[in-house]
MIDOSE-1310 file (N, C-alpha, C; in nm, 2 decimals, decimal comma, always signed):
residues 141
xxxx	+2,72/+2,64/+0,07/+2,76/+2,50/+0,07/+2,72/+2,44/-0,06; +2,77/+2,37/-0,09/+2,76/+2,26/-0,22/+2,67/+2,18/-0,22; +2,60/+2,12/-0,31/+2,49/+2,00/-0,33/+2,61/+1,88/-0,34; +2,60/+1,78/-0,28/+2,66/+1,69/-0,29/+2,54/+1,57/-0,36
xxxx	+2,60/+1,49/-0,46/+2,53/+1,38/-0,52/+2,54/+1,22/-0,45; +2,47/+1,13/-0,39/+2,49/+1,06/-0,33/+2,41/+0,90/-0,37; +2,43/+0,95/-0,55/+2,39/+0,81/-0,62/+2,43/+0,70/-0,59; +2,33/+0,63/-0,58/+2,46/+0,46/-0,54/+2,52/+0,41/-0,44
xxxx	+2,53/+0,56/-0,33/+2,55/+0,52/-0,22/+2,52/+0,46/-0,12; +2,54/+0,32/-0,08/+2,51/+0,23/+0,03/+2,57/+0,27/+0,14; +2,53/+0,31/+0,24/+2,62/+0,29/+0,39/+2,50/+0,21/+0,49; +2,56/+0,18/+0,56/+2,51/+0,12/+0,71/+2,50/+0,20/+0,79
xxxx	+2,53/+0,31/+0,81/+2,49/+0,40/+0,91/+2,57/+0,51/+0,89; +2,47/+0,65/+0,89/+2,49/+0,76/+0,90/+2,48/+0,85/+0,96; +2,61/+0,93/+1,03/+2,56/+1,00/+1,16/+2,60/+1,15/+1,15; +2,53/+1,20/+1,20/+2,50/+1,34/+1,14/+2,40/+1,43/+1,11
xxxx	+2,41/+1,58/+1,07/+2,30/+1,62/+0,99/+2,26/+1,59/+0,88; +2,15/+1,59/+0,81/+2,12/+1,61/+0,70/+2,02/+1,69/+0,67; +2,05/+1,87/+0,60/+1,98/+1,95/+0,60/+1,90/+1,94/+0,39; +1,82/+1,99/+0,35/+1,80/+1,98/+0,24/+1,71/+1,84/+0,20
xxxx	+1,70/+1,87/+0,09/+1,59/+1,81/-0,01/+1,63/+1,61/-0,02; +1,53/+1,51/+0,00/+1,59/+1,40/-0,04/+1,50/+1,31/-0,13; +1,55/+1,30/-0,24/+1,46/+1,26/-0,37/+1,47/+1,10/-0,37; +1,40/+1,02/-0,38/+1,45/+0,89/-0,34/+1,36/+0,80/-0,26
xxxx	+1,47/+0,69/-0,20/+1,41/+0,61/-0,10/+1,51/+0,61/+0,00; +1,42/+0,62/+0,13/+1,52/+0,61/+0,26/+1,51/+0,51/+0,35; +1,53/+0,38/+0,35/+1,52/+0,27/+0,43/+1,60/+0,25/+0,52; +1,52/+0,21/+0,65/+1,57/+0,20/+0,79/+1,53/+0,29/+0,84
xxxx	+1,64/+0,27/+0,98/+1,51/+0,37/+1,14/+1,56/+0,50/+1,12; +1,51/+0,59/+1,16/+1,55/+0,72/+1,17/+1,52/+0,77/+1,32; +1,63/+0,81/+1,43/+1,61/+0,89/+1,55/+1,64/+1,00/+1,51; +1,58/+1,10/+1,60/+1,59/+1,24/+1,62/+1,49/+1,28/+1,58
xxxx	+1,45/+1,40/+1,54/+1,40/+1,50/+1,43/+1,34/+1,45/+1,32; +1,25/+1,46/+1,27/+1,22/+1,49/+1,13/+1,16/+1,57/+1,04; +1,14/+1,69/+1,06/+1,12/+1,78/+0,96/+1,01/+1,77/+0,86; +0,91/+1,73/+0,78/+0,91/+1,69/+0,64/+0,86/+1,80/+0,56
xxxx	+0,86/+1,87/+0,52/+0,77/+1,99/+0,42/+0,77/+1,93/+0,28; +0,64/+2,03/+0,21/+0,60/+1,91/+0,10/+0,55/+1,83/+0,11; +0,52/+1,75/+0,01/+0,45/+1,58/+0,00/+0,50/+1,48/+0,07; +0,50/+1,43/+0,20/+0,52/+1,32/+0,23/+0,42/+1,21/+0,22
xxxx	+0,31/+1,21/+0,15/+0,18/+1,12/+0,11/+0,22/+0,99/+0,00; +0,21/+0,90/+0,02/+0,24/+0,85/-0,12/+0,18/+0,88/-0,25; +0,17/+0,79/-0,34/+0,10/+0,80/-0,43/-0,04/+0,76/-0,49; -0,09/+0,76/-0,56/-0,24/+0,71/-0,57/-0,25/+0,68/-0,75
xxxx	-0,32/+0,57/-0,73/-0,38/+0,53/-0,89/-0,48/+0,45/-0,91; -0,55/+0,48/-1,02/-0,68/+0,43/-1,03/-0,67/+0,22/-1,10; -0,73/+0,17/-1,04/-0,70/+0,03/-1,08/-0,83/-0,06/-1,13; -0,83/-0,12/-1,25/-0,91/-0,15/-1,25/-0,95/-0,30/-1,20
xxxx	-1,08/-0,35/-1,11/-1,07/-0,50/-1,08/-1,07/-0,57/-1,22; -1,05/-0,68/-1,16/-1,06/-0,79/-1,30/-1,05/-0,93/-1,21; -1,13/-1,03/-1,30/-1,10/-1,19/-1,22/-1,22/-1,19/-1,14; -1,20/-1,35/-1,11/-1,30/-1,36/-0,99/-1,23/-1,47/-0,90
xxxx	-1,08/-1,45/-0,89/-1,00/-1,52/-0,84/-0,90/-1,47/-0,79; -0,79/-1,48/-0,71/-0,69/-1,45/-0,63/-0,55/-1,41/-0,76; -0,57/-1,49/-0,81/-0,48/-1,49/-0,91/-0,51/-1,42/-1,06; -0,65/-1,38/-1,08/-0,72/-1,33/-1,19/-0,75/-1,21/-1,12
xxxx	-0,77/-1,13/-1,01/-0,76/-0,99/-0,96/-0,65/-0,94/-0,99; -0,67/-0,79/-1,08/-0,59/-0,71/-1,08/-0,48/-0,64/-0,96; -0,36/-0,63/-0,95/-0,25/-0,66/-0,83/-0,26/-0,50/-0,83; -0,26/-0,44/-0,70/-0,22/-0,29/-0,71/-0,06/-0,28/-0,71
xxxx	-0,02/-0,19/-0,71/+0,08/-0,21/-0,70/+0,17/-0,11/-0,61; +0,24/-0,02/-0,59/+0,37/+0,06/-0,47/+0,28/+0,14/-0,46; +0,17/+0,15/-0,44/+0,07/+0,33/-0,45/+0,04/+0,30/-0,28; -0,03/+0,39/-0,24/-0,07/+0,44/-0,05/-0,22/+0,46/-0,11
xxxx	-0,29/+0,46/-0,23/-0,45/+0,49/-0,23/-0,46/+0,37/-0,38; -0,52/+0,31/-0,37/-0,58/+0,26/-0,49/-0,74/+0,28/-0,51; -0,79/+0,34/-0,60/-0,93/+0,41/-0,65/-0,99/+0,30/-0,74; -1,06/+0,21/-0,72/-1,07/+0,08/-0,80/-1,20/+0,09/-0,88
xxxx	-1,17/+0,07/-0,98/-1,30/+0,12/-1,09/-1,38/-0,07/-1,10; -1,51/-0,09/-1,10/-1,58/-0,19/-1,10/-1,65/-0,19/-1,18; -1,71/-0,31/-1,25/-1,78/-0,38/-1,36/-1,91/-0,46/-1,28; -1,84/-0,58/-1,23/-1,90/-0,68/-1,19/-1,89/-0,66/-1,02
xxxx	-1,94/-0,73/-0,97/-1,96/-0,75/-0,80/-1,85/-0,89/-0,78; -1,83/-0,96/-0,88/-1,73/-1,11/-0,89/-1,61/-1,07/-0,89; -1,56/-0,89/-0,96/-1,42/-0,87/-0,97/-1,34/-0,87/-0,85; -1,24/-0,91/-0,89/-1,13/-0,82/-0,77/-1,01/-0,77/-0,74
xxxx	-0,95/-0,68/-0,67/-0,82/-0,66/-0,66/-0,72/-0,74/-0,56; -0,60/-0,71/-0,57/-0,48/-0,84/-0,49/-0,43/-0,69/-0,46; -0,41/-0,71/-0,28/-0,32/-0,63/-0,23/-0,14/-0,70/-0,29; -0,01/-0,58/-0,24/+0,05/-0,63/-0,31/+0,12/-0,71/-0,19
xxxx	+0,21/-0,79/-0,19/+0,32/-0,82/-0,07/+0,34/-0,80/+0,03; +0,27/-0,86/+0,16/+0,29/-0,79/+0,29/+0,41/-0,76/+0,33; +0,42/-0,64/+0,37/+0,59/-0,61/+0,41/+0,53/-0,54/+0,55; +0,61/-0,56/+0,64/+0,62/-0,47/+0,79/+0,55/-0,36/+0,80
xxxx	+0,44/-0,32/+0,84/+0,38/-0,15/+0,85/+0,35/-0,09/+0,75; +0,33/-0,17/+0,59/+0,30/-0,11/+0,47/+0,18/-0,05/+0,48; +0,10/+0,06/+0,41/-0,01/+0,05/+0,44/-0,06/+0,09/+0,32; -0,24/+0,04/+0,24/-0,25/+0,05/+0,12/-0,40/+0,12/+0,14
xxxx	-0,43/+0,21/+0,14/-0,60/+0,26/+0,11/-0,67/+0,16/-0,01; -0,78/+0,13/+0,01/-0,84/+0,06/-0,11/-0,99/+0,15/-0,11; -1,05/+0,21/-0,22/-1,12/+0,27/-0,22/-1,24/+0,22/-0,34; -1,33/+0,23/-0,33/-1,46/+0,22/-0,45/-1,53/+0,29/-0,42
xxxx	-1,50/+0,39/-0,54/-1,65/+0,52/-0,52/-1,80/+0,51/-0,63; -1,75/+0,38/-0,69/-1,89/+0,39/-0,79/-1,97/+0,31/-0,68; -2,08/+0,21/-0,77/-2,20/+0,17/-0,72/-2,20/+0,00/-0,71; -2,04/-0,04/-0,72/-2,06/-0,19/-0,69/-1,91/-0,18/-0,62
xxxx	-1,95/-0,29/-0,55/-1,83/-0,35/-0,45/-1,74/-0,43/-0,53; -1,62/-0,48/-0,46/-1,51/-0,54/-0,52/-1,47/-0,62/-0,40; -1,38/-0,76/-0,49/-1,34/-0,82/-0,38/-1,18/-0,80/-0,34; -1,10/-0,80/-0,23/-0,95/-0,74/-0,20/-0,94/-0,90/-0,17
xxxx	-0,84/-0,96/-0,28/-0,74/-1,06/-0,21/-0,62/-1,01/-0,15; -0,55/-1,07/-0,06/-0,45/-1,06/-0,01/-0,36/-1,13/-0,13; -0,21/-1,07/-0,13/-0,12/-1,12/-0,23/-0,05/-1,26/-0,19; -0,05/-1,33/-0,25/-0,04/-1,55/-0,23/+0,03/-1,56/-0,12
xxxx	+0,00/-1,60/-0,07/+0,03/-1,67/+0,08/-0,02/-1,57/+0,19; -0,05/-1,45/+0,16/-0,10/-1,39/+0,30/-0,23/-1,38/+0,37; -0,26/-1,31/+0,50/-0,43/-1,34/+0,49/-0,46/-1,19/+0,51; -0,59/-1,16/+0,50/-0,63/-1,06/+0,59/-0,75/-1,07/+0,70
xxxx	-0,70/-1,01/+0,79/-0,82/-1,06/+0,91/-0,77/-1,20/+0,94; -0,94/-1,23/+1,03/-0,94/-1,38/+1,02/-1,00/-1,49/+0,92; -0,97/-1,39/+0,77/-1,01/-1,43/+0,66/-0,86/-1,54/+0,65; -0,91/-1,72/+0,57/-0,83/-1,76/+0,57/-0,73/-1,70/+0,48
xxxx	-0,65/-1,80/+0,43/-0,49/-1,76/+0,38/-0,53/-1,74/+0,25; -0,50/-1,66/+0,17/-0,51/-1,65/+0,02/-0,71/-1,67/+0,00; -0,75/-1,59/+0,15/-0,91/-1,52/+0,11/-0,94/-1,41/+0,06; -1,04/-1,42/+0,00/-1,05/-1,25/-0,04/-1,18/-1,16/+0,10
xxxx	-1,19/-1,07/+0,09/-1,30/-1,01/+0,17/-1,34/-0,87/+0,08; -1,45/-0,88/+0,13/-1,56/-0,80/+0,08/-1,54/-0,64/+0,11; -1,55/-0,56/-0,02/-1,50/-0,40/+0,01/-1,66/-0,35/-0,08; -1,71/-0,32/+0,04/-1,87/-0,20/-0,02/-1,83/-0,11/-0,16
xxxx	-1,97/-0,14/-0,24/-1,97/+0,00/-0,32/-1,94/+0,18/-0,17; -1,89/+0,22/-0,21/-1,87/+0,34/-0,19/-1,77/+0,36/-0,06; -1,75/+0,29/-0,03/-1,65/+0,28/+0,11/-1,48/+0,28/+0,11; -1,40/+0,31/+0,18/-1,30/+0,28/+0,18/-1,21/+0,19/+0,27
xxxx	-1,14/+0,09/+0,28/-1,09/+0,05/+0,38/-0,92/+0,08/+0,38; -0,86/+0,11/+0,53/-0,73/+0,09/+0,50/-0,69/-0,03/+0,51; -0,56/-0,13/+0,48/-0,49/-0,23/+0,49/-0,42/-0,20/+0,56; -0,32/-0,29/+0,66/-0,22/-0,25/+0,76/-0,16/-0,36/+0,75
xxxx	+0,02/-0,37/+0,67/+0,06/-0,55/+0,73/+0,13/-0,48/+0,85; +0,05/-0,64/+0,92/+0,13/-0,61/+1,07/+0,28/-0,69/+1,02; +0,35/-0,75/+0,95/+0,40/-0,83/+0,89/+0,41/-0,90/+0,79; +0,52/-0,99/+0,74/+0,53/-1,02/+0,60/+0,41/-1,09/+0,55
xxxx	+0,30/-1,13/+0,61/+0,18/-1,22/+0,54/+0,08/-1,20/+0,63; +0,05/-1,07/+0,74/-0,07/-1,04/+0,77/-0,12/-0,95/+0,74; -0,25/-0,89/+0,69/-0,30/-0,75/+0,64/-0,44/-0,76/+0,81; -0,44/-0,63/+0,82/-0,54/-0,55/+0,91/-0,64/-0,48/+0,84
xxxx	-0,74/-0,50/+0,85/-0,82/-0,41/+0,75/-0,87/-0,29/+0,86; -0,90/-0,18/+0,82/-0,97/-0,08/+0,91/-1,11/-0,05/+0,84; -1,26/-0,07/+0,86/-1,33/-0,03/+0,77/-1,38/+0,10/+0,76; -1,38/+0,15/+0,67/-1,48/+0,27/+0,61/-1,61/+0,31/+0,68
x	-1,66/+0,37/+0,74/-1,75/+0,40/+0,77/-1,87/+0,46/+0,67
């Protein structure tokens, strides 16, 4: 059978198989089956903090691990945009902590709205939006 190319293509709903490789982005629900072989992990990059403000924190950005390199204990990072079940690892493996703002208008926890909270030298926390403007933090042990 043929490789078909399916640039550009918008549909609302597709029913069917789909056997083979899919390079891309796939948004919305998927029933049945799923298969995945290979990397299904996102991606990871090293970030560095900056600021001592919501707005002066360096923004991570589409990654699943951010590895946050530190200076000061005042720096910090800005998760990006809460969207539905995103989820963002934030990690610091040197010897100072960093602060994680939520990105403008969101919160995390029952940290207020556009607070930052506190991420240990050496620890990792996950982030979870339950939603467009709430983050869940899971901590590091």
């Amino acid at each position: 059978m043929a490789d078909t190319n399916f640039d550009s293509v918008v549909a609302s709903t597709f029913t069917g198989n789909l056997t083979g490789n899919v390079t891309g982005n796939v948004t919305g629900n998927v029933t049945g089956t799923v298969t995945p072989t290979g990397s299904v992990f996102g991606t990871s990059a090293v970030v560095a903090a900056a600021g001592s403000t919501q707005a002066g924190a360096t923004l991570i950005g589409a990654v699943l691990m951010a590895i946050v390199t530190v200076t000061a204990s005042t720096e910090g990072v800005r998760l990006p945009s809460a969207a539905t079940n995103r989820m963002v690892y934030v990690t610091v493996p040197g010897t100072v902590g960093v602060k994680v703002w939520p990105f403008s208008g969101d919160k995390i926890d029952a940290v207020a709205t556009n607070g930052a909270q506190a991420l240990v030298a050496g620890k990792t926390n996950l982030y979870y939006a339950k939603n467009t403007s709430q983050w869940y933090s899971m901590k590091g042990a």
